[in-house]
C-alpha positions as CSV (number, residue, x, y, z in Angstrom):
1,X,0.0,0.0,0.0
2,X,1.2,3.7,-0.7
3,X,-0.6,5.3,2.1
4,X,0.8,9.0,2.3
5,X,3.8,8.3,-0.1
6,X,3.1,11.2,-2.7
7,X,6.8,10.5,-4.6
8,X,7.1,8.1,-7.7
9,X,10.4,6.5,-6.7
10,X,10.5,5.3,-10.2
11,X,12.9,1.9,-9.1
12,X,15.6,4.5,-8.2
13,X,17.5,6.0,-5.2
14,X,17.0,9.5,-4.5
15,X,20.2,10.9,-5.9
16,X,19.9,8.5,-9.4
17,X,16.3,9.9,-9.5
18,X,17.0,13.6,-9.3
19,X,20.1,13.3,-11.4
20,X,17.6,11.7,-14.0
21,X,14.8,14.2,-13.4
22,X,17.2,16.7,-14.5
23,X,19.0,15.5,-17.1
24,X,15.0,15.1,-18.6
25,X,14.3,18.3,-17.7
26,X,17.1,20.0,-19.5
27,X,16.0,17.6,-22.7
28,X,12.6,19.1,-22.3
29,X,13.9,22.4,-22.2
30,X,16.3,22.1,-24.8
31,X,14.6,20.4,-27.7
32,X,10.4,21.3,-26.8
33,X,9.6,17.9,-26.8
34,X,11.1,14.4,-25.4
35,X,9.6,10.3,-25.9
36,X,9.4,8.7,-22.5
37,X,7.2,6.2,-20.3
38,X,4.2,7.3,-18.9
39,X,5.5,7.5,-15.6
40,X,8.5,9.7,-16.3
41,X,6.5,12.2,-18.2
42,X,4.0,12.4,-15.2
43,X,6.9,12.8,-12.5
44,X,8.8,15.4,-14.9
45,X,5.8,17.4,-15.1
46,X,5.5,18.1,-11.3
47,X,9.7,18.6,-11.2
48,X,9.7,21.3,-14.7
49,X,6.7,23.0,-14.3
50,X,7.7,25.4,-11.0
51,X,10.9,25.3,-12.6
52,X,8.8,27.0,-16.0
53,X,6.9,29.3,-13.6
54,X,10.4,30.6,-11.6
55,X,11.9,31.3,-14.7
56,X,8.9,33.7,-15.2
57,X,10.5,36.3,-13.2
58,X,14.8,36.7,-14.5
59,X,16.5,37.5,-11.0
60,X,20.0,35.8,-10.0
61,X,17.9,34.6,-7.1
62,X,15.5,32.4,-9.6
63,X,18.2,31.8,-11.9
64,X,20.8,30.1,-9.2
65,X,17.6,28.2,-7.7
66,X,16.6,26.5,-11.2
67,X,20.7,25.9,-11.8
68,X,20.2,23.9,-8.6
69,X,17.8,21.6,-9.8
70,X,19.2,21.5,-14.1
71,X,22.8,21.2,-13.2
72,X,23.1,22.7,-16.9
73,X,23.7,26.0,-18.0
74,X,22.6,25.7,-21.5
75,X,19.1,24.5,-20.5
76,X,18.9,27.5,-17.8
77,X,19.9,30.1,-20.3
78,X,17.1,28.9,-23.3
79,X,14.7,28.4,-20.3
80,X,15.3,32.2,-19.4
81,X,15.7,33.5,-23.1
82,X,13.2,31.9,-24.8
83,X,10.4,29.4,-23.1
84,X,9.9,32.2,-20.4
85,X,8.5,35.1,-22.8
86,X,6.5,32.2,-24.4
87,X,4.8,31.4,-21.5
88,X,5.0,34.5,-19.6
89,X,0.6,35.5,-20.3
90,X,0.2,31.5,-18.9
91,X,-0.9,30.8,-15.6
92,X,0.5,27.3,-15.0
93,X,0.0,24.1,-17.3
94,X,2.9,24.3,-19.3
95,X,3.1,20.8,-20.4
96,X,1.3,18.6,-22.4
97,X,1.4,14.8,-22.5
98,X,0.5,12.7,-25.2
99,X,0.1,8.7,-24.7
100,X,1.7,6.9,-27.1
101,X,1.1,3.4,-26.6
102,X,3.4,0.2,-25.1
103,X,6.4,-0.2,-26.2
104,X,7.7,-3.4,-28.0
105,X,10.1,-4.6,-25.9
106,X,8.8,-4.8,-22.3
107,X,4.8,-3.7,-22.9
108,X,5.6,-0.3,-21.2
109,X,3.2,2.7,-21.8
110,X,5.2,5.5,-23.8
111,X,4.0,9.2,-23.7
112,X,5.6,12.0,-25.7
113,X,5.8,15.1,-23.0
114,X,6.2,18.7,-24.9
115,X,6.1,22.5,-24.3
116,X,2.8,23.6,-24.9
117,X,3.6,26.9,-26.9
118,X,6.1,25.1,-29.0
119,X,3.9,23.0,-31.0
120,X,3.5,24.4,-34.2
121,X,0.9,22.5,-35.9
122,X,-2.0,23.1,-33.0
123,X,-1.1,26.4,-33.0
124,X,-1.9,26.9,-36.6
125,X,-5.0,25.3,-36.2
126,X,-6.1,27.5,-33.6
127,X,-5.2,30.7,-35.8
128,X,-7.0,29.3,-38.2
129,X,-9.9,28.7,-36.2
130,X,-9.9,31.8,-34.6
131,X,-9.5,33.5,-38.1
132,X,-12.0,32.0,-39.8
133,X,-15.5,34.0,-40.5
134,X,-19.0,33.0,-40.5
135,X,-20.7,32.2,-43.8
136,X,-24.0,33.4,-44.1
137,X,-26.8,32.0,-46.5
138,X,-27.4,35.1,-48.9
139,X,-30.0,35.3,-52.1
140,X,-28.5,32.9,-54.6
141,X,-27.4,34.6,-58.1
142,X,-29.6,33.0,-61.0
143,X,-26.9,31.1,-63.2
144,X,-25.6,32.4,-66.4
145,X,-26.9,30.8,-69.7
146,X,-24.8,28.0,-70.8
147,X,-22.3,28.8,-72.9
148,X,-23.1,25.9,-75.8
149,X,-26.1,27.5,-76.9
150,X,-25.9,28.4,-80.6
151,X,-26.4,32.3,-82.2
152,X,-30.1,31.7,-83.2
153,X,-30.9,30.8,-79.4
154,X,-29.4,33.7,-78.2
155,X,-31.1,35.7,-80.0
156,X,-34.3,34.3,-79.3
157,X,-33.0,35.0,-75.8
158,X,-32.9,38.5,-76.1
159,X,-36.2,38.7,-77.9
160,X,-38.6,36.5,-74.9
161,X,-38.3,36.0,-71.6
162,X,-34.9,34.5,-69.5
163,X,-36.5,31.4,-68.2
164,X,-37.2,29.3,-71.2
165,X,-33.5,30.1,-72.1
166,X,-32.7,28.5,-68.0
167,X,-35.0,26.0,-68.7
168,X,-33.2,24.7,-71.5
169,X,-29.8,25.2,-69.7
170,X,-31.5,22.7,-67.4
171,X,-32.5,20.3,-69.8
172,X,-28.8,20.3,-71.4
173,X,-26.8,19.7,-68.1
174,X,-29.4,16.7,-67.2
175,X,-28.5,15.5,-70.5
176,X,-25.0,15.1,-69.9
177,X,-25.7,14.0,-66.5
178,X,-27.7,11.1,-67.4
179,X,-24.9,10.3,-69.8
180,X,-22.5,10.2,-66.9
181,X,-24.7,7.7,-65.1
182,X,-25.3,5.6,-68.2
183,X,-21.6,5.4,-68.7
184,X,-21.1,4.5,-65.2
185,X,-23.7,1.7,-65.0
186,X,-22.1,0.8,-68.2
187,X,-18.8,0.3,-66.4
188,X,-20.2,-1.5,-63.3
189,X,-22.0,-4.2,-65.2
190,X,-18.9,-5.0,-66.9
């Protein structure tokens, strides 16, 4: 039973498991997105995320307190630079993770963990969404006379009234719609 025990241990000692927690951290941070198990990606969230949020305000203070926990400069320096002005209008949820499915060799449940801002292709999706205007249903335009029609038609056109010349605009598209299905039962009982 796991009665009050709030900590993955993961199958680790402390010092293997924070050494681990940061080296996945610093991935995180370094390249937007990392492949892991399940359970990694759940105990990495709760270890980056008040790192995410710290790095929200750029004191030496903040900065030396996440350099405790990365143990890398690099990842410190991008995580101040850049992943903080992404997120700085977020209040928290910086993560996202995505189950992947078990893994061939031992059946274990992967999950991709990412940056939130940093994926590209939802964000696109959202602009577009967020772009995108209503349509409304207006008066429909009456459709031009076809343009097959021969001289002496036209003029008889111009000479009596529009719908006889729709009508047989009508009557010359069924035509060649009744070929197309003639031609297609044609091909099926073949």
């Amino acid at each position: 039973m796991r009665h009050g025990k709030k900590v993955n241990h993961l199958g680790r000692k402390a010092p293997h498991r924070k050494a681990m927690m940061a080296n996945m951290a610093s991935s995180l941070i370094l390249h937007k997105r990392i492949n892991t198990t399940l359970a990694k990606a759940k105990a990495l969230r709760v270890f980056v995320e008040p790192l995410i949020t710290k790095s929200k305000e750029d004191t030496t203070h903040s900065r030396r307190t996440v350099f405790a926990y990365l143990k890398d400069k690099n990842a410190v320096s991008e995580l101040f630079r850049d992943v903080s002005a992404k997120v700085a209008d977020r209040p928290g949820g910086y993560t996202r993770i995505i189950k992947l499915g078990n893994r061939l060799g031992d059946n274990a449940e992967m999950a991709l963990i990412e940056l939130v801002d940093y994926n590209e292709n939802l964000r696109k999706d959202s602009k577009l969404k967020s772009e995108k205007k209503t349509r409304r249903a207006g008066k429909k335009k009456p459709a031009a006379p076809v343009a097959q029609a021969s001289s002496a038609e036209e003029v008889v056109a111009t000479s009596t009234d529009a719908p006889e010349v729709e009508a047989k605009a009508e009557d010359t598209s069924n035509d060649s719609n009744n070929s197309e299905e003639q031609s297609t039962e044609e091909e099926k009982a073949e």
